[in-house]
mmCIF file as Biopython writes it, N, C-alpha, C and O atoms, coordinates in Angstrom:
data_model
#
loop_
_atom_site.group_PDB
_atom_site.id
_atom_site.type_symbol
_atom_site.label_atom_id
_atom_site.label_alt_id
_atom_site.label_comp_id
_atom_site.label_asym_id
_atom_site.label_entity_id
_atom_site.label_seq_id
_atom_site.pdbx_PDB_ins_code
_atom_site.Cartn_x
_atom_site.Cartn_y
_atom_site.Cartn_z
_atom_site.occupancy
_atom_site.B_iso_or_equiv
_atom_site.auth_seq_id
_atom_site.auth_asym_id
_atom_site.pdbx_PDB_model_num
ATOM 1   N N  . UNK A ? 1  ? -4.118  -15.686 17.519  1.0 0.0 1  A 1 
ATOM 2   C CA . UNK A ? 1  ? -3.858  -14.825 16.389  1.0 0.0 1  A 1 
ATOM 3   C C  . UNK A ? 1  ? -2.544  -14.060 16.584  1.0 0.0 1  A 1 
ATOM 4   O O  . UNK A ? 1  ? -1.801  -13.926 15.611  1.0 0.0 1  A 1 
ATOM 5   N N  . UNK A ? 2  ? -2.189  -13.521 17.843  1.0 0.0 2  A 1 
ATOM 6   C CA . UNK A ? 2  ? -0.854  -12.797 18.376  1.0 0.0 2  A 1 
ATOM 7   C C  . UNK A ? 2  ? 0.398   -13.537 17.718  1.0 0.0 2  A 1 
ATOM 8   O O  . UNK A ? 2  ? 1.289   -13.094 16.993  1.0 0.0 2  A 1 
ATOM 9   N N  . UNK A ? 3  ? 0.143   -14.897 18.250  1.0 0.0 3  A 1 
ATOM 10  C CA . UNK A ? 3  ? 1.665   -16.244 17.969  1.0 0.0 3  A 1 
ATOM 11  C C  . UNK A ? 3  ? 1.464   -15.998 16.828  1.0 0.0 3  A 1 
ATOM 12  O O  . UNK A ? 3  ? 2.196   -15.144 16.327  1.0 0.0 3  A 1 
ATOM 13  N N  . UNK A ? 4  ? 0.510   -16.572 16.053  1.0 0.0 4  A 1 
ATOM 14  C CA . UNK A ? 4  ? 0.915   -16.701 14.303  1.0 0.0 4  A 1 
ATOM 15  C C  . UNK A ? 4  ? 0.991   -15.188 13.582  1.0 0.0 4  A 1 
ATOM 16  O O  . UNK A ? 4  ? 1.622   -15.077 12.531  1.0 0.0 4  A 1 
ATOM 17  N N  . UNK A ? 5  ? 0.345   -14.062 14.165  1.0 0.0 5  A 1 
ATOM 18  C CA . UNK A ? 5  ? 1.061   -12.924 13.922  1.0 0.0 5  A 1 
ATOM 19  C C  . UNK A ? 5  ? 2.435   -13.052 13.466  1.0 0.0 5  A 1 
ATOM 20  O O  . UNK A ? 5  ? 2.815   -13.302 12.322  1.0 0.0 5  A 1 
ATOM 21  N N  . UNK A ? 6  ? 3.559   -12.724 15.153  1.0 0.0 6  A 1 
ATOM 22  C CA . UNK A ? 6  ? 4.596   -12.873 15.428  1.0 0.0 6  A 1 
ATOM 23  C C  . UNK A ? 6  ? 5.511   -13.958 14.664  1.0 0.0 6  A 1 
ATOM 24  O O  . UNK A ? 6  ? 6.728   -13.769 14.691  1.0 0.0 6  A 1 
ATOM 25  N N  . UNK A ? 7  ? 5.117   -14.834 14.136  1.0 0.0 7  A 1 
ATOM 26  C CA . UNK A ? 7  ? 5.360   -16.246 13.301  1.0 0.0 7  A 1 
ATOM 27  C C  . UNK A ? 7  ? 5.677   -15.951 12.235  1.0 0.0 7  A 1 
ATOM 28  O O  . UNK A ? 7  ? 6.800   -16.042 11.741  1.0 0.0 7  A 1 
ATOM 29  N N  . UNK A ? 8  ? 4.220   -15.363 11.522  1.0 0.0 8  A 1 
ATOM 30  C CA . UNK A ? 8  ? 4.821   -15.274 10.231  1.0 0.0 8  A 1 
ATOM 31  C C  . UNK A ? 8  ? 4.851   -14.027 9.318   1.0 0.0 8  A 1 
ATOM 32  O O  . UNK A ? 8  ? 4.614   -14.010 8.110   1.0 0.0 8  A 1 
ATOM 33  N N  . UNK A ? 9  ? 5.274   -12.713 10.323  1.0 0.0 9  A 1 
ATOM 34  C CA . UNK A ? 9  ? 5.189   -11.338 9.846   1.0 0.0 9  A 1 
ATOM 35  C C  . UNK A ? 9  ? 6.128   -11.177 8.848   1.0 0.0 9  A 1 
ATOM 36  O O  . UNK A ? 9  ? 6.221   -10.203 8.099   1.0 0.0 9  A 1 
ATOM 37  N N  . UNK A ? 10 ? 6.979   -12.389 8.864   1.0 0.0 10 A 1 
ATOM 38  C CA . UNK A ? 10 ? 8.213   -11.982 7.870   1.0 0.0 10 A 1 
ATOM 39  C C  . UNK A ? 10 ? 7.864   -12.118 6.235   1.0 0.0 10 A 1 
ATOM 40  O O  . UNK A ? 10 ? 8.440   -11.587 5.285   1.0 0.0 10 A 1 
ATOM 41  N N  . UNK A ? 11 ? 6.974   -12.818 6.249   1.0 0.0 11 A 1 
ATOM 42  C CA . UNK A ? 11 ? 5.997   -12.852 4.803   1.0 0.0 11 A 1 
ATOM 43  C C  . UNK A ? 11 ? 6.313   -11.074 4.337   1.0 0.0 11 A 1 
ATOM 44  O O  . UNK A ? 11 ? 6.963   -10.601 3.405   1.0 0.0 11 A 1 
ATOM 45  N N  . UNK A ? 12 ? 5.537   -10.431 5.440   1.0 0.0 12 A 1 
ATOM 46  C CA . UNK A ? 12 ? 5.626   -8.784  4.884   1.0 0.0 12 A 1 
ATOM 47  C C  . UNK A ? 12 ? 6.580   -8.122  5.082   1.0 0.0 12 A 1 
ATOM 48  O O  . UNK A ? 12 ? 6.416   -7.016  4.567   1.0 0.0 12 A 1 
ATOM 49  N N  . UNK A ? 13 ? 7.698   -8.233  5.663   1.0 0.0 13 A 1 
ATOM 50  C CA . UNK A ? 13 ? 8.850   -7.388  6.199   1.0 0.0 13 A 1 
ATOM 51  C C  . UNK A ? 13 ? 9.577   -7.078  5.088   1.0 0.0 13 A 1 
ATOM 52  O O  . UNK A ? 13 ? 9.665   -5.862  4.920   1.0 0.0 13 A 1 
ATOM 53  N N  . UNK A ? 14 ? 9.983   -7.569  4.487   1.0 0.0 14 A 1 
ATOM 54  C CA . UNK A ? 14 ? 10.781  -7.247  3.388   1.0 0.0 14 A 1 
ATOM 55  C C  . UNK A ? 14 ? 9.985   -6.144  2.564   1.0 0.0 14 A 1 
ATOM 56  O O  . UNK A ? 14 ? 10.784  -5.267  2.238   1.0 0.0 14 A 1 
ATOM 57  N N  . UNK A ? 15 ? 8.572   -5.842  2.065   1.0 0.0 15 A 1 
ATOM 58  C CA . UNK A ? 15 ? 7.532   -5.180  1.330   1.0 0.0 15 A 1 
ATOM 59  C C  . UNK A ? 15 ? 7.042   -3.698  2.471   1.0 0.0 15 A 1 
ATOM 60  O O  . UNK A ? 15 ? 6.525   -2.593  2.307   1.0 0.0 15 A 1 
ATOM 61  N N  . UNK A ? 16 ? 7.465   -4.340  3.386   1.0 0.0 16 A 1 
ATOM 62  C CA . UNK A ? 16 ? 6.598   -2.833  4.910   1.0 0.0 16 A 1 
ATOM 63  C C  . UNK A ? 16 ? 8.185   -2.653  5.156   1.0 0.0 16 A 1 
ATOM 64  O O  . UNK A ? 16 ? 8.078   -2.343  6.342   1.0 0.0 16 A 1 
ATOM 65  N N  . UNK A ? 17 ? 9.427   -2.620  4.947   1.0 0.0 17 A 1 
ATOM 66  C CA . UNK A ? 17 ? 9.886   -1.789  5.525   1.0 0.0 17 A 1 
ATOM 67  C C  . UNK A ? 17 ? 10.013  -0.583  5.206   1.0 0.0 17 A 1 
ATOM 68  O O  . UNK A ? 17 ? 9.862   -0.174  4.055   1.0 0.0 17 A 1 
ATOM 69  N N  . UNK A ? 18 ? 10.349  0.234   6.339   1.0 0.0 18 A 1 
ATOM 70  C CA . UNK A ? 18 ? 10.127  2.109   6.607   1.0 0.0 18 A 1 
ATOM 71  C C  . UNK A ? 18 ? 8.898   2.914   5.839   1.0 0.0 18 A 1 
ATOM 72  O O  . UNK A ? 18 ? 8.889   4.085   5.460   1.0 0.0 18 A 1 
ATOM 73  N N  . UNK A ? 19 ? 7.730   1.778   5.721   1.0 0.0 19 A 1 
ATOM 74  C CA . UNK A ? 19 ? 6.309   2.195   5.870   1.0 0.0 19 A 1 
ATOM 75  C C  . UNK A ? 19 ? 5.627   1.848   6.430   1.0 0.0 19 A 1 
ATOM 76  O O  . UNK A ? 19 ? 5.762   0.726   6.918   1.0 0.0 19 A 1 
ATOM 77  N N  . UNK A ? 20 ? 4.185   2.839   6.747   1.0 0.0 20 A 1 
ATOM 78  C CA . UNK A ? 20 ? 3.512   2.588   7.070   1.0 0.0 20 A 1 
ATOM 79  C C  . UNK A ? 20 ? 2.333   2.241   7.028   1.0 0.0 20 A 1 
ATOM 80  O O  . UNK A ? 20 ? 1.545   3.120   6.678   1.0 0.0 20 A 1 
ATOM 81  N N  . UNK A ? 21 ? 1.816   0.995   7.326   1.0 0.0 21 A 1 
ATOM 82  C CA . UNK A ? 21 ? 0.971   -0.080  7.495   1.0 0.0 21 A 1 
ATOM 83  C C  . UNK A ? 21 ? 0.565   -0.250  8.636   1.0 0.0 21 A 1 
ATOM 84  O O  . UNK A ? 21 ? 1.342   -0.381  9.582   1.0 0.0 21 A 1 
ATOM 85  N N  . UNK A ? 22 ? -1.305  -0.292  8.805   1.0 0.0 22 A 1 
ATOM 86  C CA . UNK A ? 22 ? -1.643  -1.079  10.054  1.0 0.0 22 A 1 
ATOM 87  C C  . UNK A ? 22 ? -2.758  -1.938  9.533   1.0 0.0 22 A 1 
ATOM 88  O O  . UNK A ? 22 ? -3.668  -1.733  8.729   1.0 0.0 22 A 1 
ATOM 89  N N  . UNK A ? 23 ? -2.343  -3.090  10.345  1.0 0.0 23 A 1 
ATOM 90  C CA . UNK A ? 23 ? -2.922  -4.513  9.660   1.0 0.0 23 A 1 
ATOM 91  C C  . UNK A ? 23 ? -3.750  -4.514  11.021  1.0 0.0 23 A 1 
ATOM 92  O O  . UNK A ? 23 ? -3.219  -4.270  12.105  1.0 0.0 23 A 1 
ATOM 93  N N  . UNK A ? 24 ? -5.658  -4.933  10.796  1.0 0.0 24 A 1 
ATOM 94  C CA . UNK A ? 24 ? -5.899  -5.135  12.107  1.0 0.0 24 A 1 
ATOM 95  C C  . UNK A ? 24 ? -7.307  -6.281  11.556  1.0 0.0 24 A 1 
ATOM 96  O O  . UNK A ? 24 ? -8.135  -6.291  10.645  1.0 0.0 24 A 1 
ATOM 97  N N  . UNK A ? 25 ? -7.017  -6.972  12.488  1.0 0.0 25 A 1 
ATOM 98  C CA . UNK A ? 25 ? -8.117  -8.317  12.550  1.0 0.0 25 A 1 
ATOM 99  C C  . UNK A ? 25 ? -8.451  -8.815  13.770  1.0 0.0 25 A 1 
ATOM 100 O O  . UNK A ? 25 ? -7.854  -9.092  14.810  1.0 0.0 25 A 1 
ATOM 101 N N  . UNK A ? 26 ? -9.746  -8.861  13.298  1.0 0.0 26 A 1 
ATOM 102 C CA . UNK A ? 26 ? -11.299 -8.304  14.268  1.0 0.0 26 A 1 
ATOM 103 C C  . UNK A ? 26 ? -11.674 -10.336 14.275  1.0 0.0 26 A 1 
ATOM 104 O O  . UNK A ? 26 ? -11.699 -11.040 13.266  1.0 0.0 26 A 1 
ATOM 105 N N  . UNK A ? 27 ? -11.817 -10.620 15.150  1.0 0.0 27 A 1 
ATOM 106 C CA . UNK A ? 27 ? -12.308 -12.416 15.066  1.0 0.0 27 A 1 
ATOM 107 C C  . UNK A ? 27 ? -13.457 -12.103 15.969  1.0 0.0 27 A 1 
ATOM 108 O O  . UNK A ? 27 ? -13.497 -11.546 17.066  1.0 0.0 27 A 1 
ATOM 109 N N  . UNK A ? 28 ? -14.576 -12.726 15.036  1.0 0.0 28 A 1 
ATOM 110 C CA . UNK A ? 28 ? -16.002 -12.602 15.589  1.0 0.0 28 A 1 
ATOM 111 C C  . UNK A ? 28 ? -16.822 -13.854 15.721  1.0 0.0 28 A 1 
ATOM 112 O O  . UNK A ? 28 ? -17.597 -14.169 14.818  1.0 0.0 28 A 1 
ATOM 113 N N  . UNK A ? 29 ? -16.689 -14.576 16.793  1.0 0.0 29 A 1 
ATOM 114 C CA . UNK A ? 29 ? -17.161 -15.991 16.453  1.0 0.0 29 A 1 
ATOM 115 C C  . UNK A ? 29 ? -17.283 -16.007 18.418  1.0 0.0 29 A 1 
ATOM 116 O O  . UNK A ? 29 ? -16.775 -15.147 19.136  1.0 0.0 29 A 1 
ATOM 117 N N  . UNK A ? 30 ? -18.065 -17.188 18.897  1.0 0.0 30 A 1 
ATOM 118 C CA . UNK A ? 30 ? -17.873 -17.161 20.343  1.0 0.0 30 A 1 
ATOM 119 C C  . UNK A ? 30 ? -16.958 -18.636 20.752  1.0 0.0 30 A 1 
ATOM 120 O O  . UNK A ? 30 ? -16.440 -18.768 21.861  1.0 0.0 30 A 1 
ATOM 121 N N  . UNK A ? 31 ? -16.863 -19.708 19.645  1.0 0.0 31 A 1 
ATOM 122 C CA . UNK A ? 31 ? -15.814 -20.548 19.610  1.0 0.0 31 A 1 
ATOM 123 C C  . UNK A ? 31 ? -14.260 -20.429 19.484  1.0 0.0 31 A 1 
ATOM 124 O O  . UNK A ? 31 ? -13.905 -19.444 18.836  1.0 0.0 31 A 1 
ATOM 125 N N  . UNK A ? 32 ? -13.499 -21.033 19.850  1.0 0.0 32 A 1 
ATOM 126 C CA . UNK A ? 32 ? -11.824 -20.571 19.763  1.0 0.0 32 A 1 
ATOM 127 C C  . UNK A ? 32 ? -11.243 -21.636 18.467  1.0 0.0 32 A 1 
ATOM 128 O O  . UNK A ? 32 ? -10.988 -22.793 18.800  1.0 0.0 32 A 1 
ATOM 129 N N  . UNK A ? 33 ? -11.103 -21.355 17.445  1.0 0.0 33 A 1 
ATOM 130 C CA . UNK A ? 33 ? -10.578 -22.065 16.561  1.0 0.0 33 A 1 
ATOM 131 C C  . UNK A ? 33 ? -9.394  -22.615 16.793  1.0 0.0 33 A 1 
ATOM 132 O O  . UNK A ? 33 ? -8.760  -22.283 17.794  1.0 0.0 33 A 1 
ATOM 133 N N  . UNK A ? 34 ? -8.935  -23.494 15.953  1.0 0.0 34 A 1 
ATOM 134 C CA . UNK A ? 34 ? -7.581  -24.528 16.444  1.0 0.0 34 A 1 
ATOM 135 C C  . UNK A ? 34 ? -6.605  -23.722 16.157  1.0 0.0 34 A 1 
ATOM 136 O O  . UNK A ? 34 ? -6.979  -22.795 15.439  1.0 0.0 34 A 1 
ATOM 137 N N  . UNK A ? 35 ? -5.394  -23.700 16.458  1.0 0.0 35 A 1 
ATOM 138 C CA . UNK A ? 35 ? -4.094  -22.792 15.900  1.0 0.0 35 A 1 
ATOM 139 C C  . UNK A ? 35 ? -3.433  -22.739 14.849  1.0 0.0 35 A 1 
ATOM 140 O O  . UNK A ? 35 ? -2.800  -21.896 14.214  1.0 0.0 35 A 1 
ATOM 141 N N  . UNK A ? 36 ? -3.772  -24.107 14.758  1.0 0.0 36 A 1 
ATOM 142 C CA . UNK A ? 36 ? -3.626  -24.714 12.869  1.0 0.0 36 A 1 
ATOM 143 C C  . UNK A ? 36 ? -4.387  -23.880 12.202  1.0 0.0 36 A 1 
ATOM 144 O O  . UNK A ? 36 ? -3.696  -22.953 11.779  1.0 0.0 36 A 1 
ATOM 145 N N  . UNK A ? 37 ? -5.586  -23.772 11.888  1.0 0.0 37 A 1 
ATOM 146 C CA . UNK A ? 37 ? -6.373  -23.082 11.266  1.0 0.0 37 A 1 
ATOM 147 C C  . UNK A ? 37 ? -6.155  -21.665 11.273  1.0 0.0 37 A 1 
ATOM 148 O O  . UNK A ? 37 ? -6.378  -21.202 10.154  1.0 0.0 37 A 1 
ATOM 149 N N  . UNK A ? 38 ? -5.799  -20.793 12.118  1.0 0.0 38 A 1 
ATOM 150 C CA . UNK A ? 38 ? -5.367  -19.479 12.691  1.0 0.0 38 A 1 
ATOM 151 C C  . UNK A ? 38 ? -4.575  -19.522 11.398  1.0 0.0 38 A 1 
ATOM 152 O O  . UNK A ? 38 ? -5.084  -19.219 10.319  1.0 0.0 38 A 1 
ATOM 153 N N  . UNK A ? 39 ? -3.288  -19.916 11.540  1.0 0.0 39 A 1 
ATOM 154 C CA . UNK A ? 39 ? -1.847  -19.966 11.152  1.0 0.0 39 A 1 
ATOM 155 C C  . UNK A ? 39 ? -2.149  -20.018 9.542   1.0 0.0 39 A 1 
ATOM 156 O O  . UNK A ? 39 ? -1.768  -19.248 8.660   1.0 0.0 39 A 1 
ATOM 157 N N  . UNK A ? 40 ? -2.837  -21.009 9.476   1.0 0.0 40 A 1 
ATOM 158 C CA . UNK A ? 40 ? -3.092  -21.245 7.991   1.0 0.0 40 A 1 
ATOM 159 C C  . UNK A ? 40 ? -3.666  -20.062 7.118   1.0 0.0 40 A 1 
ATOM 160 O O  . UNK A ? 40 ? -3.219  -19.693 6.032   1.0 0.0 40 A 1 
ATOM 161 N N  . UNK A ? 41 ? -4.939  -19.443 7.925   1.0 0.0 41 A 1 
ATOM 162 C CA . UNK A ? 41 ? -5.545  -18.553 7.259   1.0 0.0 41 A 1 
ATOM 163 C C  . UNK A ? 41 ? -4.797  -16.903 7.553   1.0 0.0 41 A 1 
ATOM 164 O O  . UNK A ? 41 ? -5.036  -15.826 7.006   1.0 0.0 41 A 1 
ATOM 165 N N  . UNK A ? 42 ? -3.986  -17.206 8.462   1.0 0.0 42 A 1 
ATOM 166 C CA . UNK A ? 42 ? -2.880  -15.859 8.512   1.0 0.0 42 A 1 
ATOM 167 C C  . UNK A ? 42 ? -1.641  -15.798 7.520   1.0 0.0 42 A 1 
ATOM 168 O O  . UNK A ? 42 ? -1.174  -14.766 7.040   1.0 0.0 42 A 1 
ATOM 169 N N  . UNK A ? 43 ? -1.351  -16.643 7.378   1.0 0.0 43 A 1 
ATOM 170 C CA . UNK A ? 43 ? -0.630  -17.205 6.323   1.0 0.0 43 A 1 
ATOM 171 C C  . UNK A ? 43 ? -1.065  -16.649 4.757   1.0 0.0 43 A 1 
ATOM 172 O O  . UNK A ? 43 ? -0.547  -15.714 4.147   1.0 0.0 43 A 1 
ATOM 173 N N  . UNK A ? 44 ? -1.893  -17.302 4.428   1.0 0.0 44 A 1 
ATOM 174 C CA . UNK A ? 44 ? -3.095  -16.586 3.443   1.0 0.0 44 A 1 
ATOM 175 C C  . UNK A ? 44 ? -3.250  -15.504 3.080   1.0 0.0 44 A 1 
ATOM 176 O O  . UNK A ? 44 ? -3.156  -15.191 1.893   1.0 0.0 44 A 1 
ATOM 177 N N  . UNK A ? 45 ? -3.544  -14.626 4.096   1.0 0.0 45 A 1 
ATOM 178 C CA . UNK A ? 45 ? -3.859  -12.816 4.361   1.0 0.0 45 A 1 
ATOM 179 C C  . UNK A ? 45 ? -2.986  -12.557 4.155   1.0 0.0 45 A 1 
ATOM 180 O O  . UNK A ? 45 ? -2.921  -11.874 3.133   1.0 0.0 45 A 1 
ATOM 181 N N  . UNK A ? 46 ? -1.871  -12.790 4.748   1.0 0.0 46 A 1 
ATOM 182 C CA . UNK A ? 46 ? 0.024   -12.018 4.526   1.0 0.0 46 A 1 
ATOM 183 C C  . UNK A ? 46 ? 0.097   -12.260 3.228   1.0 0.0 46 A 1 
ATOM 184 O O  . UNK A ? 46 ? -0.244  -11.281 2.565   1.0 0.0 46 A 1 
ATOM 185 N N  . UNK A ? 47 ? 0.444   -13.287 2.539   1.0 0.0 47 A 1 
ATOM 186 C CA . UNK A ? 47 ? 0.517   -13.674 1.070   1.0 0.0 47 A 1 
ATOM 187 C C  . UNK A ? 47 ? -0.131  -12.750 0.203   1.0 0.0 47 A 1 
ATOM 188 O O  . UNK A ? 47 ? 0.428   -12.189 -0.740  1.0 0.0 47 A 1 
ATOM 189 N N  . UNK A ? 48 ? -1.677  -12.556 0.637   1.0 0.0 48 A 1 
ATOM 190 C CA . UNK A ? 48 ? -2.346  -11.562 -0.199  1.0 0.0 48 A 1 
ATOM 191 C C  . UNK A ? 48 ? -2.234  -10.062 -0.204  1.0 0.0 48 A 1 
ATOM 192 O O  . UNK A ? 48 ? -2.780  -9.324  -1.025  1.0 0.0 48 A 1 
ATOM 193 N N  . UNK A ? 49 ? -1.392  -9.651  0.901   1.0 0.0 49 A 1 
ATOM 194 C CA . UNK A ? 49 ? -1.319  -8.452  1.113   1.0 0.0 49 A 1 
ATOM 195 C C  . UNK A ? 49 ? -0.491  -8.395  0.618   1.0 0.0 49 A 1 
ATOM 196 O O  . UNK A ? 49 ? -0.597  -7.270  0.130   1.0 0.0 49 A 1 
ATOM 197 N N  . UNK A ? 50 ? 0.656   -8.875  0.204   1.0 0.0 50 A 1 
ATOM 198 C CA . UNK A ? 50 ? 2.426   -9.205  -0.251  1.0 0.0 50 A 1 
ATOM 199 C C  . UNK A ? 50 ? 1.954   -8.704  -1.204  1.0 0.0 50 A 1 
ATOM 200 O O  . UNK A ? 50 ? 2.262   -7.601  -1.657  1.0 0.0 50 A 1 
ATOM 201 N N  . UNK A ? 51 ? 0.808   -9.767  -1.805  1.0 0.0 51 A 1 
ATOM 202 C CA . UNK A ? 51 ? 0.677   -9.636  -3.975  1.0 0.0 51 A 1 
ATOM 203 C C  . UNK A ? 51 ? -0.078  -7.642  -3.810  1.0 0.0 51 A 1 
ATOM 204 O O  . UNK A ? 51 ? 0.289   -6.825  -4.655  1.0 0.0 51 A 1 
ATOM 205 N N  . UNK A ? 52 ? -0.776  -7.333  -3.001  1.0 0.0 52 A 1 
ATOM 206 C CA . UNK A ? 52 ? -1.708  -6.323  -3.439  1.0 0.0 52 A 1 
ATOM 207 C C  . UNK A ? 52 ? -0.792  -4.938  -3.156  1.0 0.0 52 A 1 
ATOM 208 O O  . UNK A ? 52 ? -1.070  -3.796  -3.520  1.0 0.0 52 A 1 
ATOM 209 N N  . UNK A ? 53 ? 0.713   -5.516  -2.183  1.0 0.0 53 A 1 
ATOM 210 C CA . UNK A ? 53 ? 1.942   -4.281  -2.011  1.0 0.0 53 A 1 
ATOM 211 C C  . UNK A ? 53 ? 2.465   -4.042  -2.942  1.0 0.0 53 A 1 
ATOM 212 O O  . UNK A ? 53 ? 2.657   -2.950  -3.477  1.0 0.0 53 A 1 
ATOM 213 N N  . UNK A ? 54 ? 2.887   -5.515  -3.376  1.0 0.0 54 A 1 
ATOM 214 C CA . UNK A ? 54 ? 3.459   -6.243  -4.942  1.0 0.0 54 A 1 
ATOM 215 C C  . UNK A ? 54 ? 3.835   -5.063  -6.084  1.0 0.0 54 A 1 
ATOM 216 O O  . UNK A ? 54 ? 4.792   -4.372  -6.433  1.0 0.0 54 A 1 
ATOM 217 N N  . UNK A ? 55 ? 2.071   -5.368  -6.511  1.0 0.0 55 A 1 
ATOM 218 C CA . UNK A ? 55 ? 1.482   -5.080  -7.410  1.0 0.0 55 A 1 
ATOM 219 C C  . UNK A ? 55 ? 1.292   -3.206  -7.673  1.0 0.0 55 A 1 
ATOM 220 O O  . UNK A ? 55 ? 1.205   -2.597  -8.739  1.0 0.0 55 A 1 
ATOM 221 N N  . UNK A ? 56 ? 1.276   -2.690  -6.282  1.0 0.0 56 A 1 
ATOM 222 C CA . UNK A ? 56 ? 0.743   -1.294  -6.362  1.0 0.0 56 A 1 
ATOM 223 C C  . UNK A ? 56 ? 2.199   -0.653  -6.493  1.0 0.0 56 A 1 
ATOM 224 O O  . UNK A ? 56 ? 2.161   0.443   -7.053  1.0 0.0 56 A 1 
ATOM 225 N N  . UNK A ? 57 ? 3.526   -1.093  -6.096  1.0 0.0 57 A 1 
ATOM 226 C CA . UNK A ? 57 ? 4.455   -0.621  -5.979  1.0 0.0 57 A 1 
ATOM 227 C C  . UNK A ? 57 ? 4.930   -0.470  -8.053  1.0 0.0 57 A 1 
ATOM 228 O O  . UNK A ? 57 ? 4.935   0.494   -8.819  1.0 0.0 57 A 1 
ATOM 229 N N  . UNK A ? 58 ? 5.158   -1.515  -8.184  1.0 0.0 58 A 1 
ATOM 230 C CA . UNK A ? 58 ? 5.028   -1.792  -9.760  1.0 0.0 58 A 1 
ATOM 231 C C  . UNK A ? 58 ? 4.576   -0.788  -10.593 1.0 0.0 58 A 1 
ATOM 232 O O  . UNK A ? 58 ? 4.473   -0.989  -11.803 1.0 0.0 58 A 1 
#
């Protein structure tokens, strides 16, 4: 979750700069999912947080 963090924070950078935001995700499972899958569904979350910064700034 750290790597695809670091990967693809830039989704939000442009929308979080010189605020403040804390993004925190909790993985509750006792299996380790593939990194693909990670990435994909982090991917996802950023996107949705983009539209819900988006939208409130508007």
């Amino acid at each position: 979750m750290k790597a695809s963090f670091f990967l693809n924070k830039s989704i939000l950078e442009k929308e979080i700069i010189n605020k403040n935001y804390y993004i925190i995700f909790i993985y509750k499972a006792f299996d380790l999912p593939e990194f693909k899958n990670v990435n994909e569904s982090i991917i996802k979350i950023f996107n949705k947080i983009k539209k819900i910064i988006v939208e409130t700034i508007d």
